[in-house]
C-alpha positions as CSV (number, residue, x, y, z in Angstrom):
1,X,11.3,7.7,-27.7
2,X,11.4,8.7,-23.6
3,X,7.4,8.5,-23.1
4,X,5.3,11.2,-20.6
5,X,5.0,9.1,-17.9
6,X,9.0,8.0,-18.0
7,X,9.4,11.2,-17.8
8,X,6.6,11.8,-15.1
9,X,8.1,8.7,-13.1
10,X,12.1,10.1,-13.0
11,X,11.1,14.2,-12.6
12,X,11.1,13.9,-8.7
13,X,14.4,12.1,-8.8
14,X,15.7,14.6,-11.6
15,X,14.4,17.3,-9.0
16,X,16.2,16.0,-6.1
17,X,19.3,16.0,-7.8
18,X,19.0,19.4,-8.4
19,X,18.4,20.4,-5.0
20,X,21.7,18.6,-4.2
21,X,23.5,21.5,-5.8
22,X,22.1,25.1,-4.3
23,X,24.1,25.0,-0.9
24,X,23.1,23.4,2.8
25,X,23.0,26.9,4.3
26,X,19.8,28.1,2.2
27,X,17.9,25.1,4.0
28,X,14.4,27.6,3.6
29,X,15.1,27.5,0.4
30,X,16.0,24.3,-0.4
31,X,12.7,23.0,1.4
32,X,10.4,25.3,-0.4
33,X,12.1,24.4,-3.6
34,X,11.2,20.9,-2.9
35,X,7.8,21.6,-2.1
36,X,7.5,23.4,-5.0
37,X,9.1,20.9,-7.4
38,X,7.2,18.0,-6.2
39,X,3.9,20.1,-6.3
40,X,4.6,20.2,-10.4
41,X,4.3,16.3,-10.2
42,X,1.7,15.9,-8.6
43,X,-0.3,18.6,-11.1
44,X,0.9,16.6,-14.0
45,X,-0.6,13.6,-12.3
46,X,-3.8,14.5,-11.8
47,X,-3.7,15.9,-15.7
48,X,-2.3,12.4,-16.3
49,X,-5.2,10.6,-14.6
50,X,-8.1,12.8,-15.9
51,X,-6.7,12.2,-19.6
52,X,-6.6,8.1,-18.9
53,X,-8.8,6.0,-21.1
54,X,-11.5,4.9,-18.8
55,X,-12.6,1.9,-21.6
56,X,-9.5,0.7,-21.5
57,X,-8.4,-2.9,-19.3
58,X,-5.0,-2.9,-20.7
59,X,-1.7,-0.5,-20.1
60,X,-1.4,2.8,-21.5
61,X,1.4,5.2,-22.4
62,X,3.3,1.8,-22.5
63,X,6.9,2.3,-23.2
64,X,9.8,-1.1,-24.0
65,X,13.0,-0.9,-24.2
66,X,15.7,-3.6,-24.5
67,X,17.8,-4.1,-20.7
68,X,19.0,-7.7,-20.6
69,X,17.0,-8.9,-23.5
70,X,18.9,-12.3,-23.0
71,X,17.1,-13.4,-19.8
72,X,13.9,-11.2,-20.8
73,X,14.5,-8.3,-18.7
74,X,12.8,-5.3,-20.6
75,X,12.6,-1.5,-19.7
76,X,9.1,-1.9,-19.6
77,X,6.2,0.7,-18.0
78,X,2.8,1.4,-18.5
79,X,-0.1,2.6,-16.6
80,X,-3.7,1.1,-16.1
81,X,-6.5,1.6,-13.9
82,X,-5.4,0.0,-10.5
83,X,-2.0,1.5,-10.6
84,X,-3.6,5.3,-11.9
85,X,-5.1,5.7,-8.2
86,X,-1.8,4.6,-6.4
87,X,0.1,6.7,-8.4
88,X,-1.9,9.7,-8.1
89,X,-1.9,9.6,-4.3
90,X,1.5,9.2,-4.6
91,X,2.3,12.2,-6.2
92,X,-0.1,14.3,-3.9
93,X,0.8,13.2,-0.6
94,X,5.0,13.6,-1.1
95,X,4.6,17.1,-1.7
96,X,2.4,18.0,1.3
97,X,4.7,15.1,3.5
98,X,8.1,17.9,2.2
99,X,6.0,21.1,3.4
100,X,4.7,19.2,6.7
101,X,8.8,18.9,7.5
102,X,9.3,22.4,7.1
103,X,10.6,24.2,10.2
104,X,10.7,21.1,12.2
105,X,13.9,19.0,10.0
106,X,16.6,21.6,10.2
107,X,19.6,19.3,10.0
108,X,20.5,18.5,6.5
109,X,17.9,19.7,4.6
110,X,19.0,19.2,1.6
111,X,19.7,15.4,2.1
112,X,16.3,15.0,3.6
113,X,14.1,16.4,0.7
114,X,16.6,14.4,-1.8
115,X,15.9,11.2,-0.3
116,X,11.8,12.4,-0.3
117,X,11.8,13.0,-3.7
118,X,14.0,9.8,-4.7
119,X,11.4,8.0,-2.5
120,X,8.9,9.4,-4.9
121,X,10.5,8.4,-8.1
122,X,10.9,4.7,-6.7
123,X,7.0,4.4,-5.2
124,X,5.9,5.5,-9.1
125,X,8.4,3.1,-10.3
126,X,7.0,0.4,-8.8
127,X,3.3,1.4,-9.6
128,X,4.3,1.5,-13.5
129,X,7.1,-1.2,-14.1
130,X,5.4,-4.0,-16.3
131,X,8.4,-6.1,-16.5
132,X,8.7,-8.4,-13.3
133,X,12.7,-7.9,-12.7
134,X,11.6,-3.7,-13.0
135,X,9.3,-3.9,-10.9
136,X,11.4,-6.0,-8.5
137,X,14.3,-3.4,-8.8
138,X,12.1,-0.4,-8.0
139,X,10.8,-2.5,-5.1
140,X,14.3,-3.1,-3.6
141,X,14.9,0.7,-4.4
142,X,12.1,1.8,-2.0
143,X,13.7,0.6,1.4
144,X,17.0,2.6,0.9
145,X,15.6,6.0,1.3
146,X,12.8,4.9,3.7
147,X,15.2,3.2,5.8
148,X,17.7,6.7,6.1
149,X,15.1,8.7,6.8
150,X,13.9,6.6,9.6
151,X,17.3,6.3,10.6
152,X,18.6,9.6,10.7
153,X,15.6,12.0,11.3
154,X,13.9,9.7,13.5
155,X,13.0,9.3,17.2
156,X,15.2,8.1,20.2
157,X,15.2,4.3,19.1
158,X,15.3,4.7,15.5
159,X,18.2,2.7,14.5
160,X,16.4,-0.1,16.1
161,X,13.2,0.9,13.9
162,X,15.9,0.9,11.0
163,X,17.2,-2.6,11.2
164,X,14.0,-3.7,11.7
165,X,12.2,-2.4,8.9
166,X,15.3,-3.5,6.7
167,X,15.9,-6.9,8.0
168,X,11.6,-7.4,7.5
169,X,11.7,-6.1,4.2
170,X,14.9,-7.7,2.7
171,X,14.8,-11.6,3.9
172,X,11.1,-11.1,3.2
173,X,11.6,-9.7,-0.1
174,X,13.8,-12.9,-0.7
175,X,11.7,-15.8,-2.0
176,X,9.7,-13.2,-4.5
177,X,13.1,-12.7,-6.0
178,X,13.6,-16.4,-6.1
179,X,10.2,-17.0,-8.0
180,X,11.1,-14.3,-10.5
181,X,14.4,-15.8,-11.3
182,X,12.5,-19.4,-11.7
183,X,9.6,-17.7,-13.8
184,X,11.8,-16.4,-16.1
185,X,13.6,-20.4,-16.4
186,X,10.1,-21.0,-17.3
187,X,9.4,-18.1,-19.7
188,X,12.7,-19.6,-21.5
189,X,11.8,-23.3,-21.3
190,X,8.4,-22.6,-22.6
191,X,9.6,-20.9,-26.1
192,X,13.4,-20.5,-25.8
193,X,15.0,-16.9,-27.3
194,X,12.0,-16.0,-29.6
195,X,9.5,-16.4,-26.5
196,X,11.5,-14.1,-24.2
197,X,10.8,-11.0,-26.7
198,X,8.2,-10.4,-24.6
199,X,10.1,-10.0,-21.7
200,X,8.8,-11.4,-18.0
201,X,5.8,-9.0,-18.8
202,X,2.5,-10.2,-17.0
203,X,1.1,-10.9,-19.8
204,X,4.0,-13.1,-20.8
205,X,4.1,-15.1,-17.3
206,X,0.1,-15.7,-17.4
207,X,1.6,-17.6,-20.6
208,X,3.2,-20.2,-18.7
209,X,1.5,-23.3,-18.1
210,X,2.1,-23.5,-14.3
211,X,1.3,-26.9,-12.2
212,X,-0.2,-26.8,-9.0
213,X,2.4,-27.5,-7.1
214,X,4.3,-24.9,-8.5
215,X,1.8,-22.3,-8.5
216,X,1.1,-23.3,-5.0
217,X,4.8,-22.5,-4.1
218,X,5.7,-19.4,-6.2
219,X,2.8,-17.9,-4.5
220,X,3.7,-18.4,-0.8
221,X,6.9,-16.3,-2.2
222,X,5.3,-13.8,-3.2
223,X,2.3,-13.8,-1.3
224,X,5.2,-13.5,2.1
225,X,6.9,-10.2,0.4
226,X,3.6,-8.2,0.1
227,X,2.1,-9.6,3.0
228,X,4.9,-8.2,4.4
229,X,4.7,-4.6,3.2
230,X,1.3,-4.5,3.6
231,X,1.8,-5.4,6.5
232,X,-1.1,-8.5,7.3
233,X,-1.1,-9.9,10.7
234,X,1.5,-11.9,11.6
235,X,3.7,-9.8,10.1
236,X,3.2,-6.5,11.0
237,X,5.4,-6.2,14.0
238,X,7.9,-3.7,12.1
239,X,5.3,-1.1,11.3
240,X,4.6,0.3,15.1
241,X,7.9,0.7,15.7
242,X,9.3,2.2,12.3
243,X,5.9,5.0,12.7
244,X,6.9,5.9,15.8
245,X,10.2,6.7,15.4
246,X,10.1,8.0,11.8
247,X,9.5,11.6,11.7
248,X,6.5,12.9,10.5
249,X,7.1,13.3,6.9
250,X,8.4,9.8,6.9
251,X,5.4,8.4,8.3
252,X,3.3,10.3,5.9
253,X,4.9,8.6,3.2
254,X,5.1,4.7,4.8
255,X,1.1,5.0,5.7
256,X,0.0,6.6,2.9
257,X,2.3,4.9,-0.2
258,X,4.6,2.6,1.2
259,X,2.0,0.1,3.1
260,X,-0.2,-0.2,-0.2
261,X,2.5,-1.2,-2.1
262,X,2.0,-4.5,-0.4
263,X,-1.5,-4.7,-1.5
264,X,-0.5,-3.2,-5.3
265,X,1.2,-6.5,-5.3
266,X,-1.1,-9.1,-4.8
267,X,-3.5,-7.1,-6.4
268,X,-1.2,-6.7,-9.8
269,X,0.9,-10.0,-9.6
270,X,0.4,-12.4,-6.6
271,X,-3.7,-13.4,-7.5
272,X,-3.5,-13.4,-11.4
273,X,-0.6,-15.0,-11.7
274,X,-0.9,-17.8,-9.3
275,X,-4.8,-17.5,-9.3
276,X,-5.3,-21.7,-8.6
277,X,-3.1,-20.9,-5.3
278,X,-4.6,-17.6,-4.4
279,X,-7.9,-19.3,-4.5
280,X,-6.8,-22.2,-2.7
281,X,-4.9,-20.0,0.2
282,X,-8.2,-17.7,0.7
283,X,-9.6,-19.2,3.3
284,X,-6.4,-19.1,5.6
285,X,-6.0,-15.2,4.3
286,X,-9.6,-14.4,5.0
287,X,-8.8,-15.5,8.9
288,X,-5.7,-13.6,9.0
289,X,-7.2,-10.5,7.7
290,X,-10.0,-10.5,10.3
291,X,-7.9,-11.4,13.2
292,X,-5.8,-8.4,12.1
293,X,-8.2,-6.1,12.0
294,X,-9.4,-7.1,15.8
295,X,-6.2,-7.6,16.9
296,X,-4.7,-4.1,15.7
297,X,-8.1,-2.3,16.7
298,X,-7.6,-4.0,20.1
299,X,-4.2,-3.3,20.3
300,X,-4.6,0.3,19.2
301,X,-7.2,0.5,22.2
302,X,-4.2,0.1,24.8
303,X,-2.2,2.6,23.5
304,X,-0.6,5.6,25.4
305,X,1.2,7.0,22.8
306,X,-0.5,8.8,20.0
307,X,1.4,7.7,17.2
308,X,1.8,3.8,17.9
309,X,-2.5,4.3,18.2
310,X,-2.9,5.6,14.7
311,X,-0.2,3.1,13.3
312,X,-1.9,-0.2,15.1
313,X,-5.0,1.5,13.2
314,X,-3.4,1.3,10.3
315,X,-3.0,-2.6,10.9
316,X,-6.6,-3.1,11.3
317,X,-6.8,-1.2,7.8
318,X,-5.2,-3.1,6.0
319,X,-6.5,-6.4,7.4
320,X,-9.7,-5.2,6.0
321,X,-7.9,-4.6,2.5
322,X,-6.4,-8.1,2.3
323,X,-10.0,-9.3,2.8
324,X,-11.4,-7.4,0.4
325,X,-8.4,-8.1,-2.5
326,X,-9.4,-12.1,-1.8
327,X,-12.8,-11.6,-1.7
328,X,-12.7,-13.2,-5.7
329,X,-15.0,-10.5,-6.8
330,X,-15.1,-7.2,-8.9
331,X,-16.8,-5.3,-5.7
332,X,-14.9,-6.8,-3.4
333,X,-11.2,-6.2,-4.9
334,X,-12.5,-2.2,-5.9
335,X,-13.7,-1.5,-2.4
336,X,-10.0,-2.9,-1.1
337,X,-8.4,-0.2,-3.7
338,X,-10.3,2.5,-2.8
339,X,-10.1,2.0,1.3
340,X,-5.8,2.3,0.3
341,X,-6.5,5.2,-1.7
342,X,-8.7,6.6,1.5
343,X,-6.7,5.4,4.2
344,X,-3.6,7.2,2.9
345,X,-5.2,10.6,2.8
346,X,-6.9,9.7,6.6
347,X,-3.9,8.1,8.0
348,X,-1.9,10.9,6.6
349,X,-3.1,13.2,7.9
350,X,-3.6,12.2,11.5
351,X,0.2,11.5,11.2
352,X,0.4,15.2,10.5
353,X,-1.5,16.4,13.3
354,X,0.3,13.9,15.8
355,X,3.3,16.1,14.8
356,X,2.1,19.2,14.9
357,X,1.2,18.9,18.6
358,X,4.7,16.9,19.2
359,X,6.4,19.6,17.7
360,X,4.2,22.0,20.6
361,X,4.6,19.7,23.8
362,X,7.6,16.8,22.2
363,X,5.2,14.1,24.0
364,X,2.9,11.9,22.2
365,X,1.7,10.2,25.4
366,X,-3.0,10.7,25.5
367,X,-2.1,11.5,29.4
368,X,-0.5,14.8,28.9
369,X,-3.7,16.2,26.9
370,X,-7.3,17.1,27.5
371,X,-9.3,20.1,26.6
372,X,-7.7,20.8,23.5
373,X,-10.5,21.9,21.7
374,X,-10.2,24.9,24.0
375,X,-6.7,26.6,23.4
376,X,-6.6,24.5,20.0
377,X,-9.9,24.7,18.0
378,X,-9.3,24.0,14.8
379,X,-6.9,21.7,15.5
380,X,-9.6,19.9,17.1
381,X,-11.3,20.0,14.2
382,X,-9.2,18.9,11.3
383,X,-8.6,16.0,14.2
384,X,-11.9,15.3,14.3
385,X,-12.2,15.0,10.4
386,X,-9.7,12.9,10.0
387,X,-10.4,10.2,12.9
388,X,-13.6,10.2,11.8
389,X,-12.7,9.5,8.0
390,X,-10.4,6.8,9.3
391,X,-13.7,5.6,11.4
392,X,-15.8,4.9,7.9
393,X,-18.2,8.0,9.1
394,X,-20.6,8.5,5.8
395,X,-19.9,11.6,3.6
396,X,-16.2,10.9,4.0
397,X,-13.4,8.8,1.9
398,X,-13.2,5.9,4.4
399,X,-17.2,4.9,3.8
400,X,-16.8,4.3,0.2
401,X,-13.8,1.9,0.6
402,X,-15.0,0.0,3.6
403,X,-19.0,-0.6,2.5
404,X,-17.5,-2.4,-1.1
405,X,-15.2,-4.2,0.6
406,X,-17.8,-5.2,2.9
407,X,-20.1,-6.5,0.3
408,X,-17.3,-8.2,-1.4
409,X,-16.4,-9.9,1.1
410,X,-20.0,-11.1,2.3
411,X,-20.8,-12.6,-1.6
412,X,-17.8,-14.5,-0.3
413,X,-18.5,-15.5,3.0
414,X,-20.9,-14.1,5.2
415,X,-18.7,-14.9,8.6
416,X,-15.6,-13.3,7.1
417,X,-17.8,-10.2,6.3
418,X,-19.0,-10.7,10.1
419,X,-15.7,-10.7,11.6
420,X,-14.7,-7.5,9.5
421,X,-17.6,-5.5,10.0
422,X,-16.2,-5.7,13.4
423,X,-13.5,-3.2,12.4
424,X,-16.3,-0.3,11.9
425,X,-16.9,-0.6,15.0
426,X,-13.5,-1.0,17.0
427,X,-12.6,1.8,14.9
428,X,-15.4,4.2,16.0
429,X,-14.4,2.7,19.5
430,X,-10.8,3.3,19.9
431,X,-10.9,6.9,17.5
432,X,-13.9,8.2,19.5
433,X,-11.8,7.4,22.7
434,X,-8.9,9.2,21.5
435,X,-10.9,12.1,21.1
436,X,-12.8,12.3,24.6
437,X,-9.4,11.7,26.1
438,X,-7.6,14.7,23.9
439,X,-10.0,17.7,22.6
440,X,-12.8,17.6,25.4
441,X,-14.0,18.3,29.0
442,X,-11.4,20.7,31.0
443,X,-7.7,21.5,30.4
444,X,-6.1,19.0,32.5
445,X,-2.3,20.6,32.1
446,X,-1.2,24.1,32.4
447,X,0.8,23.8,29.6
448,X,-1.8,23.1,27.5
449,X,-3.5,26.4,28.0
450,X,-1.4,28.5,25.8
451,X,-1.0,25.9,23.2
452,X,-1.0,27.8,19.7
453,X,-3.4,26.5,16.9
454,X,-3.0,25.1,13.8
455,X,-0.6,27.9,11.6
456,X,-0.6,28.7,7.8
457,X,2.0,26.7,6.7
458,X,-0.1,23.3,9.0
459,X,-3.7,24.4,7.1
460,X,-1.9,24.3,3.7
461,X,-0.9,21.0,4.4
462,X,-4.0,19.2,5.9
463,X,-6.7,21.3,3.9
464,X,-5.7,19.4,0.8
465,X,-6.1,16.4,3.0
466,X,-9.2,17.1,4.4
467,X,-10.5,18.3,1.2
468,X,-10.0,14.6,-0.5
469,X,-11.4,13.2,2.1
470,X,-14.8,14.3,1.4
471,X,-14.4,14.5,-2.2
472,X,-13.4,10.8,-2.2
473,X,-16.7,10.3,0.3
474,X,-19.5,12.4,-1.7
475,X,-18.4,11.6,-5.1
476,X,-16.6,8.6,-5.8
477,X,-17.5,8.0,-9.3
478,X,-14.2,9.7,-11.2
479,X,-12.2,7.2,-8.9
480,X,-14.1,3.6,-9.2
481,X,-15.0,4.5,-12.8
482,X,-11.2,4.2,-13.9
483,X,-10.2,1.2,-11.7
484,X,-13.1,-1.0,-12.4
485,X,-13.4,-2.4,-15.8
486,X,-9.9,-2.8,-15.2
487,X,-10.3,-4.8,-11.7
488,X,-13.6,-6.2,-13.8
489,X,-10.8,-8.0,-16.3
490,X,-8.4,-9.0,-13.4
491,X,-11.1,-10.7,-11.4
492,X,-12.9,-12.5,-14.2
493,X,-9.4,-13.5,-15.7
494,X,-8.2,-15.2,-12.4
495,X,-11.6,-16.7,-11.9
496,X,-11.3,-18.4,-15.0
497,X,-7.9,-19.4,-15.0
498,X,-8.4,-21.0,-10.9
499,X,-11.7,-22.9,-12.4
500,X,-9.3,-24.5,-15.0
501,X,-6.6,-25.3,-12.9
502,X,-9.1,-26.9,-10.5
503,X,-10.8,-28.5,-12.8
504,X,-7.8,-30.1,-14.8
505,X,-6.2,-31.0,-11.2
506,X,-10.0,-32.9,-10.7
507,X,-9.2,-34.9,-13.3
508,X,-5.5,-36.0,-12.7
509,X,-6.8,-36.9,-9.3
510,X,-9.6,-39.3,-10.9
511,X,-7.0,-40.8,-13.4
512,X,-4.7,-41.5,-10.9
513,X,-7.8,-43.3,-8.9
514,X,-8.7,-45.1,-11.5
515,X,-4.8,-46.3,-12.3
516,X,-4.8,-46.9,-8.6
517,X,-7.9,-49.3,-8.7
518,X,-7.0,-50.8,-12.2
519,X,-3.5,-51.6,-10.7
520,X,-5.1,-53.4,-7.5
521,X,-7.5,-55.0,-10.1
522,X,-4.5,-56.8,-12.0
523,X,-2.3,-57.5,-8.6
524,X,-5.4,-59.5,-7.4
525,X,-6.5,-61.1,-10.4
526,X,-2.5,-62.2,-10.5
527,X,-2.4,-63.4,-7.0
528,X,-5.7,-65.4,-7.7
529,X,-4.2,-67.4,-10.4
């Protein structure tokens, strides 16, 4: 029997289809119709996650269904308390990302919202697929429409954009497909036929008894995939370049989703599964995380263009979330999931507002503005509010997700935390620029003068936004009361499981000492007689 959040997961898809029949000429309609349709997902979503268990560590509404039973590949979903958030922002950001496009995508509609909602249906796919090969699929799934919206809706140099995000995501994508395929040689080695009824589940992998070396090696695979999608510094190079020439409802989607798939993963499979080798690696990802989040803050600092500012932002975000996932400790790893559940609604929506004024002048470039809080008010405003989210002000979402990452990552080390705490204030620096240079002191174009502010169908899409963004800063609780005793579980699991592994690899080491020095013993003794 089809369970509510199968069916939840495919309606976008369903919807999209749909659309694909009223005819191209009715684009008004078809866009509305897609706003509409994907505004009933995200309302069953939020009745989804106020309904969730909040005792509960383990999956719920879990649903298995035989695929390829012989090589342990189920039709297997479920929902918990990490992928809840992810999946809920998900679901409210596609429909505001579909109205934010109207009136400014008039070229094939129809194809456009299509590829939104099946977008959609892939991101939720990925958040709920308990089955490795699943999740793998829907992961694969995810570039397709990403990649055709970049490519055809996009800026000047968007097929350049394209290849790049595809050729990133696919030979990066690569050696996580090769450690699935050898897990599951393991899954069948370890119990034959009988053992793979449980399918390459987590729970069924975290069964294997994995050696260093092989732990140590399965996790570089997969660590390179998400680190990829995240993206963490050094290999972030694709995401400036696919922001700025995606259109706006396609950046909307890639910052708020897309990115944190990257960190879903390590979060969901890369650290418990391979918890001796996350624990090992830390160190090394603890430096790369804080050299991204300078580097991208710096970066974003030189910037001209509006656009390629927020998206180098969006860099030093998530340097700060890779910290805070490898942190090792409950705080840590829940301040890392809520600064992606804030940055997506802050990052959003500045993507929004970058495109409303494009849409106004068609130039990103900081040079062609100032004064806009004149002619533009409340544009100046909502800009202000979401800058200053992204900045980690207090009272709004960014705070929350920054200060427990923060601490996380100081019970850690107290240099890494150092290094990152640096972010708050590159980010105050470079958004607080942005803003001088922008909204205040005189109009420094004519064309400026007459610029119209923000219209109804703009407000309906950042208000929601905005909204969040201080709900998310003022009252927390609802959020980081269903993720954390499931993050508690993860965290104490992994610990556990790394302490063994160490402590059993301890011991081969001192046995093979010992066999070293007993077999010196004997060649000495022999060569004395």
């Amino acid at each position: 029997m089809t369970s509510s959040l199968t069916v939840l997961t495919f309606l976008p898809l369903v919807f999209g289809v749909l659309l694909l029949l009223i005819p191209e000429t009715r684009s008004k309609a078809i866009h509305l119709a897609g706003v509409v349709l994907a505004s009933v997902v995200a309302i069953l979503s939020v009745l989804l996650f106020l309904s969730m268990d909040r005792s509960g560590t383990g999956l719920q509404l879990v649903e298995k269904a035989p695929w390829i039973p012989s090589i342990g590949v189920y039709y297997h979903v479920g929902i918990d308390g990490i992928s809840i958030l992810l999946y809920l922002l998900t679901a409210i950001l596609t429909p505001l990302a579909i109205l934010a496009a109207y009136g400014s995508v008039n070229v094939r509609v129809k194809e456009f919202v299509f590829l939104l909602l099946a977008l959609e249906t892939c991101m939720l796919g990925t958040l709920v697929a308990a089955n490795l090969f699943l999740f793998y699929v829907f992961w694969e799934l995810m570039l397709i429409p990403m990649a055709l919206l970049i490519g055809i809706w996009g800026g000047p140099r968007r097929i350049y954009a394209t290849v790049k995000f595809v050729l990133f995501t696919v030979f990066g994508s690569l050696p996580m497909l090769l450690g699935i395929l050898y897990l599951s040689w393991r899954v069948r080695e370890a119990g034959g036929q009988e053992y793979l009824q449980s399918g390459l589940s987590l729970a069924s992998v975290l069964q294997i008894d994995l050696t260093a070396q092989e732990q140590i090696w399965l996790f570089l695979g997969f660590f390179l995939s998400f680190a990829i999608k995240l993206p963490l510094f050094p290999f972030h190079t694709w995401l400036p370049d696919a922001h700025t020439e995606a259109p706006t409802a396609g950046s909307v989607v890639l910052a708020g989703v897309l990115l944190k798939m990257g960190g879903y993963g390590l979060l969901r499979y890369a650290i418990p599964v391979f918890p001796f080798a996350a624990d090992l690696f830390t160190p090394y990802i603890l430096v790369l995380g804080a050299v991204g989040i300078v580097h991208g803050a710096l970066v974003a600092l030189a910037q001209t263009d509006v656009k390629r500012l927020i998206a180098y932002s969006s860099v030093s975000h998530m340097g700060l979330v890779a910290m805070g996932l490898f942190s090792g400790n409950t705080t840590g790893v829940n301040g890392a999931l809520y600064q992606m559940l804030a940055h997506g609604l802050s990052t959003g929506a500045l993507f929004v507002l970058v495109g409303v004024i494009y849409e106004r002048r068609h130039t990103r470039e900081v040079g062609e503005f100032g004064g806009l809080a004149r002619p533009m008010p409340w544009y100046a405003a909502a800009f202000l509010w979401a800058a200053l989210a992204s900045a980690g002000l207090p009272g709004l979402c960014g705070f929350v997700g920054e200060f427990l990452s923060l601490l996380g990552i100081f019970a850690r080390s107290k240099i890494a935390a150092a290094f990152a705490a640096t972010g708050l204030i590159l980010g105050a620096w470079y958004m607080l620029l942005l803003m001088k240079k922008m909204f205040f002191g005189e109009v420094t174009n004519e064309e400026n003068e007459k610029l119209q502010d923000l219209g109804r169908k703009e407000i309906g899409v950042l208000a929601p936004m905005l909204l969040l963004m201080v709900l998310l800063g003022v009252y927390p609780s609802p959020f980081l009361s269903r993720s954390h005793d499931t993050v508690d579980a993860s965290v104490t699991t992994s610990r556990a499981r790394a302490a063994t592994m160490r402590e059993s690899v301890v011991r081969k080491a001192a046995a093979m000492d010992e066999a070293s020095d007993l077999s010196t013993l004997v060649e000495e003794t022999e060569n004395a007689r």
